[in-house]
C-alpha positions as CSV (number, residue, x, y, z in Angstrom):
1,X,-8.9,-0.8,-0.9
2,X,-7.5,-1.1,-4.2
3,X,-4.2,0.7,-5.1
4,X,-4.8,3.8,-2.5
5,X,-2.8,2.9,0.7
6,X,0.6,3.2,-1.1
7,X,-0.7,7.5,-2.0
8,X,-1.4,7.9,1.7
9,X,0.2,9.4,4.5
10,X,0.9,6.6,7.2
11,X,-1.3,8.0,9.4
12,X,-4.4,8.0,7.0
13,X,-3.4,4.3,6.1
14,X,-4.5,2.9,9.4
15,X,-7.2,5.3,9.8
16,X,-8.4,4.0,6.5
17,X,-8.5,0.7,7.5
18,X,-10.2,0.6,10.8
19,X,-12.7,3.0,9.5
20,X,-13.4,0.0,6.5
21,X,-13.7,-2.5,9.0
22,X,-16.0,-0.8,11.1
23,X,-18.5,-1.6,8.4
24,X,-17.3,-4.9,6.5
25,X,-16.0,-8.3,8.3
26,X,-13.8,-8.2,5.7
27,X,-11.4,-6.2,3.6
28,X,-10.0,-6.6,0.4
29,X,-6.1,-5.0,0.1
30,X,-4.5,-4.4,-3.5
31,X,-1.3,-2.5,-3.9
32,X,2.3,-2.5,-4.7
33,X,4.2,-5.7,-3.5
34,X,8.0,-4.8,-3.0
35,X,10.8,-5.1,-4.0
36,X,9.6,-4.4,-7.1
37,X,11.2,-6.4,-10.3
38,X,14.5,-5.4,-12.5
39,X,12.9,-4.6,-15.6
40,X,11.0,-2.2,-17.5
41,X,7.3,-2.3,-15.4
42,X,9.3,-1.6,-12.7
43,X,10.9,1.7,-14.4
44,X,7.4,2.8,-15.6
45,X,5.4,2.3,-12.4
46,X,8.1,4.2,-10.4
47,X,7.9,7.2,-13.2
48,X,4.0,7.2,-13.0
49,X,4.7,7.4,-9.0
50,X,7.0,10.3,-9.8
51,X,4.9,12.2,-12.2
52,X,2.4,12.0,-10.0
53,X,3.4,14.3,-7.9
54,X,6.1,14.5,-4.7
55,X,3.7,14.4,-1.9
56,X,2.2,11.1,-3.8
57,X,5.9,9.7,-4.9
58,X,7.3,10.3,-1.1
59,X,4.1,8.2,0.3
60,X,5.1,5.5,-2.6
61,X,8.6,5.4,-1.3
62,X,7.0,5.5,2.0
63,X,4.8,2.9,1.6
64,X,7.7,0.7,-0.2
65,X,10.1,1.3,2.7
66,X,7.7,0.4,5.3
67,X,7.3,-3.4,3.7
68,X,4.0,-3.1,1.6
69,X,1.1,-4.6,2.8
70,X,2.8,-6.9,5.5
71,X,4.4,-4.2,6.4
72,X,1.4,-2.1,6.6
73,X,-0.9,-5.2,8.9
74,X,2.2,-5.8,11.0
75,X,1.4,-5.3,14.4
76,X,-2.2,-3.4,13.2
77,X,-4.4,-6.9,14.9
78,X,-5.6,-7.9,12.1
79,X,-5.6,-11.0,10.5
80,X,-4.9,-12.4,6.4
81,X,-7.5,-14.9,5.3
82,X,-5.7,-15.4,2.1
83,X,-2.8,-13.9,0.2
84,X,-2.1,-13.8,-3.5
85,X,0.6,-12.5,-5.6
């Protein structure tokens, strides 16, 4: 699930997920880590969010808000075999 769970709703996030582990032991999360840096990356990304659309840019916010991933598998029962940022 590479850099889609930040454009959902929050209701299709966990939907998303169960329905990936109901075929694979294991999933593989990639997405936005907050907060994001003071420079000009973070400027860009949060344009490209923007530009993208509101619907998509208030799901970003969303999604930022909420506490990224851990945010996302908090309280979900699942569990993090590894973590890298």
């Amino acid at each position: 699930m590479a850099m889609f769970l930040h454009e959902a709703e929050e209701e299709l996030r966990e939907k998303a997920l169960r329905g990936a582990l109901k075929f694979a032991k294991q999933v593989l999360i990639a997405d936005f880590l907050s907060p994001f840096p003071g420079n000009m990356a973070s400027v860009f990304f949060r344009s490209l969010e923007y530009l993208a659309g509101m619907r998509h840019y208030r799901n970003f916010k969303n999604w930022m808000m909420q506490g990224v991933i851990d945010g996302f598998i908090r309280g979900l029962d699942v569990s993090v075999n590894s973590e890298i940022e």
